[in-house]
C-alpha positions as CSV (number, residue, x, y, z in Angstrom):
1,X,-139.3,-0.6,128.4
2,X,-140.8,-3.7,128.5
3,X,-139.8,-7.0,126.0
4,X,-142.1,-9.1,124.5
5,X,-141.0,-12.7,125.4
6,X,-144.4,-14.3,124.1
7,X,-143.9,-15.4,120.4
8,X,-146.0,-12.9,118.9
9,X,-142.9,-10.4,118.7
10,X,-140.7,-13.1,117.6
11,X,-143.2,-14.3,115.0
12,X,-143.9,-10.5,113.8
13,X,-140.0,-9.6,113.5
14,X,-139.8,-13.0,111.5
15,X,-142.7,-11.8,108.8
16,X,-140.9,-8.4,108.6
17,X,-137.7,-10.0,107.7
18,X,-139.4,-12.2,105.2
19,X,-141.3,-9.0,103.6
20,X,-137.9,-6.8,103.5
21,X,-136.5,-10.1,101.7
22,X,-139.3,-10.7,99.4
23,X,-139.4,-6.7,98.7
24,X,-135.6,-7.0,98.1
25,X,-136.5,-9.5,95.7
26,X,-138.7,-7.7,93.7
27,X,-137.0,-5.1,93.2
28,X,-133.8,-7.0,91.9
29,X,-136.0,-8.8,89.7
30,X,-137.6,-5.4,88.1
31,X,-134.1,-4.1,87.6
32,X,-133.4,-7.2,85.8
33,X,-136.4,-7.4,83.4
34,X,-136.6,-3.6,83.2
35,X,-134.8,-3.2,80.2
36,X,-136.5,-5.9,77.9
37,X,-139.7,-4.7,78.8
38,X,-139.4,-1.0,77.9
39,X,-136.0,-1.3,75.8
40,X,-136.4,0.9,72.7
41,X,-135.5,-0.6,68.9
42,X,-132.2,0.5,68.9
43,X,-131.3,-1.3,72.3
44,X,-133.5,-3.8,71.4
45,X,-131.6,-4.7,68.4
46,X,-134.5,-4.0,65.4
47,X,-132.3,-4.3,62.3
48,X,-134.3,-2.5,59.8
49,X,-135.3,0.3,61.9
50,X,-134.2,3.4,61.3
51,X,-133.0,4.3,64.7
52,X,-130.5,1.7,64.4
53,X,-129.5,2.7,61.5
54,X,-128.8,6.3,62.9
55,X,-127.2,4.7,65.9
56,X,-124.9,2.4,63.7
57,X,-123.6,5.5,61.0
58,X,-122.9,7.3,64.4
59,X,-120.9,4.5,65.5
60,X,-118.8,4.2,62.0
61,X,-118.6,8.5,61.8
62,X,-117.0,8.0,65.8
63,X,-114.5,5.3,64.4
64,X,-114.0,7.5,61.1
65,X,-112.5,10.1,63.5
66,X,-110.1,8.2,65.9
67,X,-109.3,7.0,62.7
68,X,-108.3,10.2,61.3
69,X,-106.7,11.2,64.2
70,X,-104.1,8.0,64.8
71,X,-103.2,8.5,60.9
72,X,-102.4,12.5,62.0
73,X,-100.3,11.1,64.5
74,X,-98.4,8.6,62.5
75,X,-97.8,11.3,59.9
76,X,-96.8,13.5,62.6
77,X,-94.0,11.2,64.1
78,X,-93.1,10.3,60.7
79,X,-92.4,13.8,59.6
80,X,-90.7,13.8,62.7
81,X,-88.3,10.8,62.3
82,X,-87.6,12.6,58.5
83,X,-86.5,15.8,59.5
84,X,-84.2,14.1,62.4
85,X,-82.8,12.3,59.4
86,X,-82.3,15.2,57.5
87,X,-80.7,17.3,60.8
88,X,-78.1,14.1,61.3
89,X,-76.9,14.3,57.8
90,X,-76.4,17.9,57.9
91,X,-74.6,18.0,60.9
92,X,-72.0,15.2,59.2
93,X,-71.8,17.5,56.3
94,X,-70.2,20.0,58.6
95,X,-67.6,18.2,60.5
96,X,-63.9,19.2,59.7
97,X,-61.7,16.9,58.9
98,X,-59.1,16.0,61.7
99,X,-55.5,15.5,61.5
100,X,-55.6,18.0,58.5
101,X,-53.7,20.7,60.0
102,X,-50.2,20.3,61.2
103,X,-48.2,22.4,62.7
């Protein structure tokens, strides 16, 4: 196992490490412009095309539902909060009086 100590090696590990970089490089910078370049109309933001408008009466059907569901919650909670009204009045409708009785 012999070591180069003539520049050559030194010289050839440098260009690797500048290849790896600029590789590392290009490859960042594809991620980056990736999506612009092959970005479809509906991430691309065409407003009249009808993909978008799919997209968008998705997006209101999705909000329609969690809609619907928080206003079967609040019903729920409020049905709730009547009955425990109606429970607590019942129960003071059944309390004897006290001190009635003497004996």
């Amino acid at each position: 196992m012999s070591q180069r100590t003539d520049g050559r090696g030194q010289r050839a590990e440098a260009m690797r490490g500048f290849f790896c970089a600029l590789r590392s490089a290009l490859c960042a910078l594809v991620v980056i412009l990736a999506p612009h370049v092959f970005a479809c109309s509906v991430c691309y933001g065409a407003p009249g095309d009808p993909l978008v408008k799919g997209a968008n009466n998705g997006i209101m059907f999705l909000l329609g539902i969690v809609g619907f569901v928080q206003i079967g919650f609040v019903a729920m909670f409020w049905s709730f909060w009547r009955r425990a009204r109606q429970q607590k009045r019942f129960r003071e409708s059944l309390k004897v009086i006290e001190g009635g009785v003497q004996s």
